[in-house]
N, C-alpha and C positions, 0 to 999 in steps of 0.2 A: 520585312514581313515576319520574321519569325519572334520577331520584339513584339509585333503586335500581337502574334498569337499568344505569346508569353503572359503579357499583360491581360487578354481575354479569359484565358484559362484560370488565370492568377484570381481576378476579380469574380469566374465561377464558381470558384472555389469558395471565396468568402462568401458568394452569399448563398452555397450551398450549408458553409458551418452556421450562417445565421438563422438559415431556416428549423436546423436541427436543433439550435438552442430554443428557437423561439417553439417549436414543436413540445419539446422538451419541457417547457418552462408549463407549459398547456396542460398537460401529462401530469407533472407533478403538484399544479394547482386542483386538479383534478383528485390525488389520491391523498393530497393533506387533508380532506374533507374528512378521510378516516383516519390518520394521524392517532388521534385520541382512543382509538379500537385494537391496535397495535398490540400485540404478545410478543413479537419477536424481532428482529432486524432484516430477516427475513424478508415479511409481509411488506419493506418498506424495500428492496431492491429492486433495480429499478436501472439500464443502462442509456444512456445519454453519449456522455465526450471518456467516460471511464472506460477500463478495460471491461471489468464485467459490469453488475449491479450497482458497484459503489457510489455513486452518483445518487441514487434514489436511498440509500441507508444516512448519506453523508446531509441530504435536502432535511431528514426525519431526526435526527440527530441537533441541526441547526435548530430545526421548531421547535425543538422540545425547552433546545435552552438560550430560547427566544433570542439568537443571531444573525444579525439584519444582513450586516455587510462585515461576514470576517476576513480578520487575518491570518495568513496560512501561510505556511512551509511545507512544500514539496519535494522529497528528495527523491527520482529515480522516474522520471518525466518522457527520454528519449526525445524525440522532436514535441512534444507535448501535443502531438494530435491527440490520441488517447492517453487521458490525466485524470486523477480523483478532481483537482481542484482546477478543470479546463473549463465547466461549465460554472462555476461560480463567478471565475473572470470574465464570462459571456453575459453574464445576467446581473451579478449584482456590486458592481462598482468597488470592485476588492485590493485592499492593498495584500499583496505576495511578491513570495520568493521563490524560484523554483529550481532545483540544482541537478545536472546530470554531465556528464564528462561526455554527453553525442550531441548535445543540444549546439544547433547550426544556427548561430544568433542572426546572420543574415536573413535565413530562409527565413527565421522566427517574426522576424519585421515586416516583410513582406505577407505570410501569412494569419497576422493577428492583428486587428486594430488595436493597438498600442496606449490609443487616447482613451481608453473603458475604465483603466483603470493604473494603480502604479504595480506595475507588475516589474521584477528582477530577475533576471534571468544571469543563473552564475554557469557557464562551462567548466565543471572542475571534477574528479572524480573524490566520492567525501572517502572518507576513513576515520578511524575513531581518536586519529590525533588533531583533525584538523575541523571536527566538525563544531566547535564549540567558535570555533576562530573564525569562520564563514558567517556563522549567525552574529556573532557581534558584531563585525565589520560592517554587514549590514544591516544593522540596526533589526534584526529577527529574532533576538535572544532572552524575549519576553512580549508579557499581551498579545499572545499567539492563540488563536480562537482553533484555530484547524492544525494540526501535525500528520502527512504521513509520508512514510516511507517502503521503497518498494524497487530495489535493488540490487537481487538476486543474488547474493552471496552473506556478508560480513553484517548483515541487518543489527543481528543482535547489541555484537563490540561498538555499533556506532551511539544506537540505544542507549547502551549501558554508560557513554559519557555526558550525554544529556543529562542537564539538572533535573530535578524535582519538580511535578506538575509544568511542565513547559507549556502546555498548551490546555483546553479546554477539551477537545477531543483528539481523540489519537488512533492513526489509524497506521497500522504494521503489517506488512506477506509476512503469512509463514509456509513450512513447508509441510503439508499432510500427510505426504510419505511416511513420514519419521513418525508417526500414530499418536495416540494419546497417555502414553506412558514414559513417555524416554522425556530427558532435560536436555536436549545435545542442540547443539551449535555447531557448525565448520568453523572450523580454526579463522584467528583472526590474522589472514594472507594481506600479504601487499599487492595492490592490483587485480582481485579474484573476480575472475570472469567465469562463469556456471559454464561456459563452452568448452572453454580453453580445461577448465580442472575434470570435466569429463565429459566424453564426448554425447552422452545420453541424455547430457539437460537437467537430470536430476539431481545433482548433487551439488543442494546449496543452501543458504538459509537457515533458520533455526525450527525446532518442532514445536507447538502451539504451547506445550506445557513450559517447556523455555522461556517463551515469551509471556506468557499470562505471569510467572512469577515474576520476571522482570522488573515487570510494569506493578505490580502490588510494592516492589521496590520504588519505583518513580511515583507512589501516591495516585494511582489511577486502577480504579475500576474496570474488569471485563463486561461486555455489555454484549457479547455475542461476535456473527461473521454474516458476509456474503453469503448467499447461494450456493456458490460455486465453492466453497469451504475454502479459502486458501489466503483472505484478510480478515484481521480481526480489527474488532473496534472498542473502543477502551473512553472513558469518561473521568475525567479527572474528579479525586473525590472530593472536592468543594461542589460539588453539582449534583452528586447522585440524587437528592430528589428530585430532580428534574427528569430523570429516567426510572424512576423507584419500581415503578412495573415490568420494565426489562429488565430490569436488575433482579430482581426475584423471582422472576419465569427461568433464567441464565442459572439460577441456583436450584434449579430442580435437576440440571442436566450436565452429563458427564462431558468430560471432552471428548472423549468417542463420537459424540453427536455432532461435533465440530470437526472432524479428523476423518470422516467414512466417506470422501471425495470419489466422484465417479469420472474425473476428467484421465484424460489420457494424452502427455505431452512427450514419451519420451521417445528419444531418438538411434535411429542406429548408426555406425562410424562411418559412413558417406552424408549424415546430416538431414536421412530422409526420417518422418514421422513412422515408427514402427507398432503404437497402439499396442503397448505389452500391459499384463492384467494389473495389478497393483504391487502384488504378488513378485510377480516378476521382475516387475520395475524395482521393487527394495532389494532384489536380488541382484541387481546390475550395478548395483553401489556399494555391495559390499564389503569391497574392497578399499572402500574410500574411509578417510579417517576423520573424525569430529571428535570435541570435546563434549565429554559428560559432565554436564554441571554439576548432576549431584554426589558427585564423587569429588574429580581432580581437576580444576582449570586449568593447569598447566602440562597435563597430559593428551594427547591425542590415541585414541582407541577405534580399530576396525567398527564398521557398523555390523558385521560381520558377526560382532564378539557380542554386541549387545540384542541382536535378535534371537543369539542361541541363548541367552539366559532363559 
């Protein structure tokens, strides 16, 4: 009896995800009508099988530079119910990969029609020695249409080993705490779990300025963020005309307008949701140490020291 239920639940399941692709798919055919009217990334978010919006910036992004059925790399998935690249595997017959060190490959079978498309699934936790060796092994180390990453700690270090234009678009978390002036990163830890290094959740990631230079290092243009301020999106620059009007609305405006997030995730030491102001929240870390790129990479510095400048 309880196999049965199993398998009933199992199967409502799926065709409750089919309906929200197919919903989904409705939705977005629906708002590429305006596609071409577009000023920002913004105007094009949009949430699906993604955590926030991404879904609907990543659909507006593909149009632009007309990709039918990409290939993607996904790093930082979890069970991949909520994924940037979960609705593309729903919809449009995609070969990917998608890597996270929680992904339950049984549950993953059971819950995903398998036969949509060639989809890989690695259990592994990445780091910035190993991440070069995961994509090649799996043939993902080039003709990569979609990149993102979304891994709550060492983003940057992993970043910074990837070659040059990896992918066609590229999508990065960062962390908006850390504002629109600082170059900092968290130290590149072995194993860094955002729980475990402090108990508040906040102290993780790089700060947008970090990462927009990076990435002008890896030959990829800033093209803007989510809604919710906290991923940005980046266009490899063999493409830029294909975005030439984001691209030059993005150059009118500061980071600041990328960085002045109104969400509230941080936590208190029993692990309950405590909704402290922003304010506040930069105050509960700074105690914690990152590296300031535009200084020293091989120095760690209080956040502490860099808010009092």
């Amino acid at each position: 009896m309880i196999n049965k239920f199993n398998f009933f639940f199992r199967n409502l399941k799926r065709d409750l995800k089919k309906s929200i692709a197919f919903s989904g798919k409705s939705c977005l055919l629906n708002k590429q009508k305006n596609y071409s009217s577009y000023k920002s990334l913004v105007e094009a978010d949009f949430k699906i099988f993604s955590q926030n919006g991404e879904d609907g910036i990543i659909d507006f992004l593909l149009d632009k530079l007309k990709i039918e059925n990409p290939k993607f790399v996904e790093i930082g998935v979890e069970d991949y119910e909520e994924a940037n690249t979960r609705f593309l595997y729903e919809t449009r017959n995609c070969n990917g990969l998608i890597i996270d060190n929680f992904i339950n490959l049984k549950k993953l079978e059971k819950n995903l029609d398998l036969w949509k498309g060639n989809l890989v699934a690695i259990k592994e936790t990445v780091n910035s020695n190993n991440i070069n060796i995961i994509l090649e092994k799996n043939n993902f180390h080039k003709n990569i249409d979609l990149f993102s990453i979304d891994i709550d700690g060492i983003d940057y270090w992993v970043i910074d080993k990837l070659p040059e234009k990896i992918s066609k678009i590229f999508v990065a978390e960062y962390n908006p705490l850390y504002g629109p002036n600082l170059e900092i990163t968290v130290p590149n830890l072995d194993n860094f779990n955002r729980t475990k290094q402090h108990y508040s959740n906040l102290y993780w990631g790089m700060s947008l300025k970090a990462l927009v230079n990076l990435m002008i290092k890896k030959k990829f243009i800033f093209v803007g963020v989510n809604a919710l301020k906290n991923n940005a999106f980046f266009v490899n620059e063999d493409y830029k005309n294909f975005v030439h009007e984001i691209i030059e609305s993005v150059k009118f405006q500061k980071l600041e307008d990328f960085t002045n997030h109104q969400f509230m995730e941080s936590r208190d030491k029993s692990g309950a949701l405590n909704y402290l102001s922003k304010q506040k929240q930069i105050q509960e870390i700074y105690e914690c140490s990152v590296i300031n790129l535009a200084e020293d990479v091989n120095k760690q510095v209080k956040i502490v020291n860099l808010f009092d400048k």
